[in-house]
C-alpha positions, -999 to +999 in steps of 0.1 A: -108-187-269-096-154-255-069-156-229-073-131-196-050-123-170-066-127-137-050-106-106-054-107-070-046-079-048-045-075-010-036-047+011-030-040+043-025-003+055-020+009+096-014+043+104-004+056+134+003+090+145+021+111+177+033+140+182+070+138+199+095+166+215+132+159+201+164+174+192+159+170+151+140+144+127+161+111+135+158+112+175+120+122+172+118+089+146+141+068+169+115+077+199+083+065+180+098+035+170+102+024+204+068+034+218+043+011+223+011+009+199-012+024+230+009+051+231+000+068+201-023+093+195-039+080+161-043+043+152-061+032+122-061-002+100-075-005+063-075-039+053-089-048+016-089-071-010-096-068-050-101-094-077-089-083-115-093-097-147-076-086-178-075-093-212-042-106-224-024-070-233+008-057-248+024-020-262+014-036-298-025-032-289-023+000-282-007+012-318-037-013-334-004-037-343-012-066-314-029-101-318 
């Protein structure tokens, strides 16, 4: 019997996007972060999900030394 490795992987990805007048890069972040979600110009959610399976590997398979 062979042994596998079986993975799950979920992801969840939202993008949002506005464009801000500020003195320099860390008042222009400190300003989006206090906006509201509405606010923004750009709103977008990616959500997915992935089974894997795998057989049982190591470094030693891939020089033809492993199990």
């Amino acid at each position: 019997m062979k042994e596998y490795k079986v993975e799950f992987v979920t992801v969840k990805k939202k993008f949002m996007s506005v464009i801000v007048n500020a003195e320099n890069r860390s008042a222009a972040l400190t300003l989006a972060k206090s906006m509201k979600e509405e606010d923004f110009e750009q709103v977008e959610s990616v959500r997915g999900s992935e089974w894997k399976v795998r057989n049982d590997w190591s470094i030693l398979d891939f020089f033809g030394i492993g199990k």
